[in-house]
C-alpha positions in Angstrom: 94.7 83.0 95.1 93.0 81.2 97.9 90.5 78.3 96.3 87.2 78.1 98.2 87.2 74.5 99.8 84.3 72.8 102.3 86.9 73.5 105.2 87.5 77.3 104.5 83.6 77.7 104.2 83.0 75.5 107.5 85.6 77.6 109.9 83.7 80.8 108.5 80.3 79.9 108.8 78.7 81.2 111.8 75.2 79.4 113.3 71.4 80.3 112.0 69.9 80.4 108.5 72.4 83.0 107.2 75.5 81.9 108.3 76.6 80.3 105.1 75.9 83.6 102.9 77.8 85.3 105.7 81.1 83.3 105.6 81.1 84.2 102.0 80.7 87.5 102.8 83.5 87.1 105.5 85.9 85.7 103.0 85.3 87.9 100.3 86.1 90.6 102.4 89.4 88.5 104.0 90.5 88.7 99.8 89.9 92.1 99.6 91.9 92.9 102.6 94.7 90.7 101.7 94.9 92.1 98.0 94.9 95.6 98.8 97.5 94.6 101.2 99.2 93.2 98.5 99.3 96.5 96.4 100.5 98.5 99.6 97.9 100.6 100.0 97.5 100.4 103.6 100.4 102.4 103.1 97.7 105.5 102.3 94.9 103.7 103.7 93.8 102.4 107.5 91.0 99.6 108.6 88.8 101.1 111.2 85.4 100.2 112.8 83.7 97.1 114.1 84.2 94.8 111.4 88.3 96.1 111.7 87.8 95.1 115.8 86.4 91.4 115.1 88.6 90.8 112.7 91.6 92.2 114.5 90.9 91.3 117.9 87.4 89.0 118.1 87.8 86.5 115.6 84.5 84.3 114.8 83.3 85.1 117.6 82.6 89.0 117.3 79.7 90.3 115.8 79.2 89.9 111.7 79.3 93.3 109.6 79.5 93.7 106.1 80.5 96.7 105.6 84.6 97.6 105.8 85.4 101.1 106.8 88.4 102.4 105.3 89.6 105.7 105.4 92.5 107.3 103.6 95.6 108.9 104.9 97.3 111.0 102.2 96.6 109.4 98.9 98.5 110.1 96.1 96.7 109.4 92.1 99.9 106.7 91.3 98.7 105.0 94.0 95.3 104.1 92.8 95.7 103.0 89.3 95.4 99.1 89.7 92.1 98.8 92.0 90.4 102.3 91.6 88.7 103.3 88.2 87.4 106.9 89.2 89.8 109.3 89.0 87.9 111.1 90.9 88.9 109.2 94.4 92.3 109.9 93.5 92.3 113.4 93.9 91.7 113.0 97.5 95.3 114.6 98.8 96.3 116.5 96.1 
């Protein structure tokens, strides 16, 4: 698990009254990404859209987004039990 430091916060903080609620935004979705990673399910899964390019490509310097677009490829119910609740998302492929 990655601990929140001053440093972390500092490299993700972009300039103007909202950049430090946006570099926790920023991080929070760098964890998510990195645990759903973790599971494999980029596997079933793929990271699309602008906040996909700037982090991908653009670094800091793209433009913010909060949202994360993810869109599944053939997903399979085994493959959500840790992270999804809702059966109902599971049912997606079958």
């Amino acid at each position: 698990m990655t601990n929140l430091t001053a440093g972390l916060l500092a490299r993700h903080t972009p300039k103007g009254p909202t950049g430090r609620r946006a570099a926790l935004i920023d991080i929070a979705q760098d964890l998510l990404l990195n645990r759903l990673a973790d599971l494999g399910l980029f596997e079933h899964l793929v990271f699309k859209g602008g906040t996909a390019l700037r982090k991908l490509y653009a670094g800091s310097s793209g433009r913010f987004s909060t949202d994360l677009d993810l869109v599944t490829t053939k997903l399979r119910r085994r493959a959500c039990g840790p992270l999804v609740s809702s059966s109902a998302m599971c049912t997606l492929a079958e």
